[in-house]
N, C-alpha and C positions, 0 to 999 in steps of 0.2 A: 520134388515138391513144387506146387505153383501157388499164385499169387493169391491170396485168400478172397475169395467170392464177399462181394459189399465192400474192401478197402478199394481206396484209390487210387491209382497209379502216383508212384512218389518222384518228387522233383528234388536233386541234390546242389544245392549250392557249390562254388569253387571252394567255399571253406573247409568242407568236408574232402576235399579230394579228388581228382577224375579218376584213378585207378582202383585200389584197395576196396575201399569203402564202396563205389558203387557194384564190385566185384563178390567180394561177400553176400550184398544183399540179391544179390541177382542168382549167385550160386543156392539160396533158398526159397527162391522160385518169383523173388519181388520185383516187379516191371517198374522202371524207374528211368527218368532221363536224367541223363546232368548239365548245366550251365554249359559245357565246351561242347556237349553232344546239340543241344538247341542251337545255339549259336557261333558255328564255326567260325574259328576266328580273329570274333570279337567279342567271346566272351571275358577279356579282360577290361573290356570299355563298352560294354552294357550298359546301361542305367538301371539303378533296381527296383524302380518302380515299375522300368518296362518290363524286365522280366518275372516280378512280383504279380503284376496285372496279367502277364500271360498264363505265367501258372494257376492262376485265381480263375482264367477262362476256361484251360484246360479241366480243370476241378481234380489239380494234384493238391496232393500233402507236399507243403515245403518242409523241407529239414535247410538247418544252416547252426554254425555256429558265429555266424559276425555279430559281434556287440552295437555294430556301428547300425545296423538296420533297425534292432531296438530301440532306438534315441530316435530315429524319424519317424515319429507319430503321422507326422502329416502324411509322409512320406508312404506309409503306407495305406492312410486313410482313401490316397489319390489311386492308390493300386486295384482297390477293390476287396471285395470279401475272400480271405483265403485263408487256408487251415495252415497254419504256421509253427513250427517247434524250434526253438533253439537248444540246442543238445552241447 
């Protein structure tokens, strides 16, 4: 299977997982980065607007499940325009 022709390349938060979940989706054909794969590292001391606004450049789908990102409006107002879900 590959990546359906017009979606996005999808960007996965640490919330969701670096293993499992980016593993699944890749096993059905969906091209996706994750937080540790962008930022070797320091993907645990990112900031998330930085990485919010990078994925917003990119023109990924973010997936995440953090509550906390919800809560900063600003926060993400600063990031830029991006296609966001919380799951």
């Amino acid at each position: 299977m590959s990546h359906p022709v017009g979606l996005p390349n999808l960007f996965l938060d640490r919330s969701l997982g670096q293993k499992i979940v980016p593993m699944r989706l890749r096993e059905v054909g969906l091209r996706l980065t994750t937080l540790a794969e962008r930022y070797p590292g320091r993907d645990e001391t990112v900031t998330d607007i930085e990485w919010l606004r990078d994925a917003g450049n990119y023109n990924e789908v973010v997936f995440m499940k953090d509550k906390r990102i919800r809560k900063n409006y600003r926060g993400l107002a600063e990031a830029g325009p991006i296609y966001l879900f919380r799951v």
